[in-house]
C-alpha positions in Angstrom: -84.3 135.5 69.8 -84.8 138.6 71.0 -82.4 140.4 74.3 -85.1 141.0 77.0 -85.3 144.9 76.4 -85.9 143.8 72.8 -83.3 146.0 71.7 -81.1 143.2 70.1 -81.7 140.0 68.5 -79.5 137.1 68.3 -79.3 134.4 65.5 -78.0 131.2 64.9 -76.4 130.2 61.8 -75.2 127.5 59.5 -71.7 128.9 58.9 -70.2 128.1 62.7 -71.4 131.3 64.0 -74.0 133.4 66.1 -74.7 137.1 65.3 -76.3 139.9 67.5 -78.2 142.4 65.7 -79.8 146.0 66.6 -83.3 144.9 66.4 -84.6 148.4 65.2 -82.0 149.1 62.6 -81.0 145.3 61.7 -77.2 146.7 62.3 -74.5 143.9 63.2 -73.2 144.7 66.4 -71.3 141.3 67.0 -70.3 138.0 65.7 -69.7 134.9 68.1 -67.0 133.1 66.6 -65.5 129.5 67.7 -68.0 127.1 67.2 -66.6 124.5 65.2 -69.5 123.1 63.1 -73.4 124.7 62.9 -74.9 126.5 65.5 -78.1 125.2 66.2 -79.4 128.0 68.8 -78.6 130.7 70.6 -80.2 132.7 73.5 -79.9 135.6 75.8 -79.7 135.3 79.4 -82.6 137.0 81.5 -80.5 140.1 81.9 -79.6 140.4 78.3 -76.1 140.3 79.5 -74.7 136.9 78.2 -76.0 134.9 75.1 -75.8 131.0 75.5 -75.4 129.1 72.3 -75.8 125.4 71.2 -73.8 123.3 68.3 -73.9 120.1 66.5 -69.7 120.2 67.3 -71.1 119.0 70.5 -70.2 121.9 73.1 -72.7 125.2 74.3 -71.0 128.4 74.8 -71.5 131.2 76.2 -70.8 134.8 75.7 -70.7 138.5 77.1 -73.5 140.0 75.2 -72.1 143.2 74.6 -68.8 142.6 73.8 -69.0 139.1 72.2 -66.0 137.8 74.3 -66.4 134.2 74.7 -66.8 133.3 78.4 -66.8 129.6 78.7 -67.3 125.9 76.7 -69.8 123.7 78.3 -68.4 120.2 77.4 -69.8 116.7 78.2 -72.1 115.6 75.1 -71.4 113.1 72.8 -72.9 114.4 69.9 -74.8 117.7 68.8 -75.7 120.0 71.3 -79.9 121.1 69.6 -80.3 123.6 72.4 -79.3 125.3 75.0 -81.4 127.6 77.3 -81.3 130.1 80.7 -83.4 129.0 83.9 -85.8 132.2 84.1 -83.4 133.7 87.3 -80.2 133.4 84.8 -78.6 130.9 87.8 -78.4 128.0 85.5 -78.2 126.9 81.6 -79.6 123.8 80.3 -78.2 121.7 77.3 -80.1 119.3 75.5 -78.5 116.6 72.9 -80.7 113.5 71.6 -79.7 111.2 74.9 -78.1 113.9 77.2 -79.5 116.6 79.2 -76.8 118.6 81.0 -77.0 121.5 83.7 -74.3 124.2 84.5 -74.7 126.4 87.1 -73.7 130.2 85.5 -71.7 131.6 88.3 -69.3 128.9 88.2 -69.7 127.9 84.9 -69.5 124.4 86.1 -71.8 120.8 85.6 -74.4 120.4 88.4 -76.7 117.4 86.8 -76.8 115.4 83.7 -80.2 114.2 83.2 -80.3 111.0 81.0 -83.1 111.3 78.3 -85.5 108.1 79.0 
């Protein structure tokens, strides 16, 4: 997934982590540790400042984008977490597992919904 200035990209992977990349020189520039099983995806927030990711350990995180400093653990599913995405004003994050939707409002990092799947 690209950062919204398309200077970075951000990848999910297989071994528990997330990594950030200079999109013009494929460079590391960060690796978002603490996951505790596969990341399924990962995502920049509309500013490019924070990265949200998802994980079949069942939590999202999310991240400062420049530093990779973890920021907070959005808990509450049951089982893995396949994605997790931005609202397009960066307010809120949605999480989706295969019977839970969940949403977290970003300033206070805390659960405003949880949208049963029907």
């Amino acid at each position: 997934m690209f950062s919204p200035d398309s200077q970075r990209i951000v990848t999910a992977s297989d071994d528990k982590t997330a990594r950030v990349w200079n999109a013009a020189t494929g460079q590391p520039l960060a690796i978002l540790q603490g996951h505790s099983s596969v990341v399924r995806s990962a995502m920049f927030s509309p500013d490019g400042q924070r990265i949200v990711t998802a994980s079949q350990d069942k939590t999202a995180r999310v991240w400062n984008a420049n530093s990779g400093l973890l920021l907070a653990i959005l808990q509450g599913h049951t089982d893995t977490v396949w994605s997790a995405v931005f609202s397009p004003d960066g307010q809120r994050i949605v999480t989706s597992s295969a019977y839970t939707k969940r949403v977290f409002r970003v300033v206070t990092l805390s659960e405003i919904a949880d949208l049963l799947a029907k």
